[in-house]
Backbone bond lengths (Angstrom), bond angles and torsions (degrees), N, CA, C in turn:
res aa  C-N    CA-C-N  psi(-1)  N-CA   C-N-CA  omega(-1)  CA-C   N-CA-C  phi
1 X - - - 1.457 - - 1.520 109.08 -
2 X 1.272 126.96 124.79 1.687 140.20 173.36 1.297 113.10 -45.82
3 X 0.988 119.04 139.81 1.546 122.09 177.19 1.574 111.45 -139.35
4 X 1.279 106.23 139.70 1.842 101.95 175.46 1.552 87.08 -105.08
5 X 1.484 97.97 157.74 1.640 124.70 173.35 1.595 99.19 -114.15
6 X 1.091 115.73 104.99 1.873 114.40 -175.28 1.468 115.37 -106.77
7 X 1.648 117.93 98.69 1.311 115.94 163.24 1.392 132.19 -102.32
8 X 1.416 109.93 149.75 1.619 111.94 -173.66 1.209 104.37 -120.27
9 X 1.288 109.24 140.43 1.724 107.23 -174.28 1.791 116.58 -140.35
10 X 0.672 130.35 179.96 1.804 126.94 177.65 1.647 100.59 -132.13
11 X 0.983 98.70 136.76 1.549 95.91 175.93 1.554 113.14 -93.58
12 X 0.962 121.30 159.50 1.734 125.56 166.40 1.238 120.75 -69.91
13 X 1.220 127.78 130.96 0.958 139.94 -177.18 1.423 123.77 -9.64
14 X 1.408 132.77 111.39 1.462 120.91 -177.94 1.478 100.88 59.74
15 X 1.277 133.97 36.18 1.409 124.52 168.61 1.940 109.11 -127.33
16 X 1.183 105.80 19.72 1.694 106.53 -170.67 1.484 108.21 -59.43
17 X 1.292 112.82 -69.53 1.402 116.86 176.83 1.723 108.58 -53.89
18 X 1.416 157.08 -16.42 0.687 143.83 -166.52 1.028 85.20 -84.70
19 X 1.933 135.45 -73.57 1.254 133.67 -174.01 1.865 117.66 -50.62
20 X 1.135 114.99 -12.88 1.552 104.01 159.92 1.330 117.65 -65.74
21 X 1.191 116.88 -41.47 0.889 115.37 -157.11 1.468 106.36 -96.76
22 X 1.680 134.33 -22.17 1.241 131.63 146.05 1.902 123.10 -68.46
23 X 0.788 110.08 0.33 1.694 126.98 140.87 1.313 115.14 -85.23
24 X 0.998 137.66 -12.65 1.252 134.59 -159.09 1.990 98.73 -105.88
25 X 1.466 99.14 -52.69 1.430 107.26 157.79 1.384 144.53 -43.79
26 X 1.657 105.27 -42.30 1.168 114.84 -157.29 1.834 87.17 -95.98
27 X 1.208 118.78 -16.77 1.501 111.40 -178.35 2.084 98.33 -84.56
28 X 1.067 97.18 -2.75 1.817 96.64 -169.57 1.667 73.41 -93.58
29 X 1.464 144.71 -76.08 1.431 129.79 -161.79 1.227 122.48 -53.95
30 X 1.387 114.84 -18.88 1.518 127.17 163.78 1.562 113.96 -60.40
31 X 0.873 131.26 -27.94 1.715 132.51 -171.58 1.453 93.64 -91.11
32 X 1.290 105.69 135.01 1.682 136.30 -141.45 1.414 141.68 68.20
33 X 1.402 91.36 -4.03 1.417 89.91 -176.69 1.507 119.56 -93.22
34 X 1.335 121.00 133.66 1.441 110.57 -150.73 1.578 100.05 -71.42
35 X 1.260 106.00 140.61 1.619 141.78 148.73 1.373 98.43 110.37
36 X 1.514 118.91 2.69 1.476 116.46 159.56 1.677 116.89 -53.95
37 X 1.399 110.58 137.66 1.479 104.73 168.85 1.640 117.55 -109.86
38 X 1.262 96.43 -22.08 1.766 112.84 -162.71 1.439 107.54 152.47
39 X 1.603 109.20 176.98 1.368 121.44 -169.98 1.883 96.52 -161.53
40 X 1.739 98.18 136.97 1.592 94.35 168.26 1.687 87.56 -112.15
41 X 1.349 82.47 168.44 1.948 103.60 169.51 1.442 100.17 -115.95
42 X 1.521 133.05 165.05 1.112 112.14 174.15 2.007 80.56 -175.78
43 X 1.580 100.42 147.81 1.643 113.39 -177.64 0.982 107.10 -110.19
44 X 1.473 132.61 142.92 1.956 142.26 -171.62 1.405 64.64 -72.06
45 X 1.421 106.47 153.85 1.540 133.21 132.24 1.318 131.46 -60.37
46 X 1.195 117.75 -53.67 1.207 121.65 167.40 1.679 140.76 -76.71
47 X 1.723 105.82 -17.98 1.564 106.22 155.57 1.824 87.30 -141.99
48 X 1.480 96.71 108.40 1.278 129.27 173.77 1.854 115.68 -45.62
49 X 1.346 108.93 -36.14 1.440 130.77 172.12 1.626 109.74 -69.48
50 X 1.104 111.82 -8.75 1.737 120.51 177.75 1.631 105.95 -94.56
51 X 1.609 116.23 120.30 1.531 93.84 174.24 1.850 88.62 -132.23
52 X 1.310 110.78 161.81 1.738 124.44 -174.94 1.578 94.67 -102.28
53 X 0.923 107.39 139.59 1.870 107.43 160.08 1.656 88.81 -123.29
54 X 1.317 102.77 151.05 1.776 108.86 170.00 1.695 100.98 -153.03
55 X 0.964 103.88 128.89 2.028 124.85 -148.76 1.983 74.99 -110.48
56 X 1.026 114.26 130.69 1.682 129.59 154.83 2.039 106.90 -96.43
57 X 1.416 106.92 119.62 1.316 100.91 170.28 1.736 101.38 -127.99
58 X 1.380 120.79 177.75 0.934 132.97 147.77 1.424 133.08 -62.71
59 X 1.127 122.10 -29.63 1.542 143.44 -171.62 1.519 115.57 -160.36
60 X 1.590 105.58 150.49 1.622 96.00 -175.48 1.697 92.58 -85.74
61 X 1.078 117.87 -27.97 1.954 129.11 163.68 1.818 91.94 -36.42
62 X 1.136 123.65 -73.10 1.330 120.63 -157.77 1.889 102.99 -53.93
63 X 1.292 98.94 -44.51 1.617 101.38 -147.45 1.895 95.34 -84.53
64 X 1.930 126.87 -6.58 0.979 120.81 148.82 1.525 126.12 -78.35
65 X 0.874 108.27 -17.80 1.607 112.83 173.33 1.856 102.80 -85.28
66 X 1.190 100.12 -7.59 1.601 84.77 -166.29 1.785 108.67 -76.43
67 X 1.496 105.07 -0.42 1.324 90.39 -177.52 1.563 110.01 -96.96
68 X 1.320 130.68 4.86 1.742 125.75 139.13 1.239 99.20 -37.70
69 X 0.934 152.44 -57.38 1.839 139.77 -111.70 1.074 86.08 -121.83
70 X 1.857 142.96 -17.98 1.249 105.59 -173.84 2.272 106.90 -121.60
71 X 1.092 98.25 170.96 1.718 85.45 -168.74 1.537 106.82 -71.08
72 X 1.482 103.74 161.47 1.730 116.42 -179.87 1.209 100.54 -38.43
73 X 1.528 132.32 -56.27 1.546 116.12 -152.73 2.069 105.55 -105.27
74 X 1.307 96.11 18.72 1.539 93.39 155.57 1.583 118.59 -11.80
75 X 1.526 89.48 -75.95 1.869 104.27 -172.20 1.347 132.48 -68.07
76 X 1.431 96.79 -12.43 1.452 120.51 -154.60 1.794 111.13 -43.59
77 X 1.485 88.50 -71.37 2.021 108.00 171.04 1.612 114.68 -45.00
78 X 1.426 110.71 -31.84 1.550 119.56 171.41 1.353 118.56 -56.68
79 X 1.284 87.07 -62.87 1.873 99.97 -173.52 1.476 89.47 -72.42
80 X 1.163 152.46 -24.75 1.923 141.61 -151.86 1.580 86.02 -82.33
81 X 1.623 129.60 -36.48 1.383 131.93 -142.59 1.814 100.65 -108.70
82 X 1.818 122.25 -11.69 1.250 98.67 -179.01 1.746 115.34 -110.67
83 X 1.296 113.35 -173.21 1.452 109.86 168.16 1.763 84.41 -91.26
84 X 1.720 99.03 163.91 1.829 122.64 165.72 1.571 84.99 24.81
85 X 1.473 97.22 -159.47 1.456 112.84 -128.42 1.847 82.33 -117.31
86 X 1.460 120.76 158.64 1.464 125.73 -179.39 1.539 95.12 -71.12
87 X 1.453 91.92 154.04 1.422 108.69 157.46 1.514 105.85 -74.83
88 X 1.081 110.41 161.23 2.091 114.72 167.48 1.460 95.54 171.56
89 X 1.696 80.76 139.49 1.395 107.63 160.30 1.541 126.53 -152.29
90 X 0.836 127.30 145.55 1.679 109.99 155.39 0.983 155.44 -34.17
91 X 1.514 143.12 126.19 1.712 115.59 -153.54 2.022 72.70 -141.41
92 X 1.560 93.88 150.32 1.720 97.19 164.14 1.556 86.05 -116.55
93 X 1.384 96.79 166.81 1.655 124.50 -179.91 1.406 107.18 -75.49
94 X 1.242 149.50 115.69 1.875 136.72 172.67 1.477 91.66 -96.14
95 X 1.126 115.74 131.08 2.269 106.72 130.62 1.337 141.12 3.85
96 X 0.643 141.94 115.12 1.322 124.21 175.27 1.277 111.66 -109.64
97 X 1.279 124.46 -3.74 1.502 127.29 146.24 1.279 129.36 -77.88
C-alpha cells in the first residue's frame, strides 16, 4: 500500500528559492531508488517562506531503507536553507469513494 512522507519546512531568511530548488534536487536523486514513486513541491500561499515536500513511496519499509541508496550529503543544501528541523509525518492514501 503507497504511502506519502509529508514535510513542511520554513526556509531561512532570503533562502526560499535556494531550498526549492534543493528540494527540487534531492527529489531528482530520489528517482531510482526502489519504492520511490514521485515527489510534489508545493509553496503556502500565504507565508511564501513555507514550502511542503511530499515523497510518494510504496512502503514506509522502502522509504526507511531509502536512505542506503542515497549519498551522506543528500540533505545537506536542505537543512543549510531551513529554520529548525521539518515537520514530517506519514500520511496513508484513503478512497475517496
Amino acid at each position: 500500500m503507497a504511502i506519502a512522507r509529508h514535510y513542511r519546512m520554513d526556509a531561512a531568511e532570503g533562502k526560499g528559492e535556494e531550498l526549492a530548488s534543493a528540494l527540487a534536487a534531492l527529489a531528482s536523486a530520489l528517482n531510482g531508488v526502489p519504492g520511490f514513486e514521485g515527489a510534489d513541491l508545493l509553496r503556502d500561499v500565504d507565508h511564501p517562506s513555507r514550502l511542503i515536500f511530499i515523497e510518494k513511496w510504496s512502503s514506509i519499509e522502502a522509504h526507511k531503507q531509502s536512505a542506503s541508496s542515497l549519498p551522506k550529503d543528500a540533505f545537506a543544501n536542505v537543512m543549510a536553507s531551513i529554520v529548525g528541523k521539518p515537520d514530517a509525518c506519514y500520511l496513508c492514501y484513503l478512497p475517496l469513494a
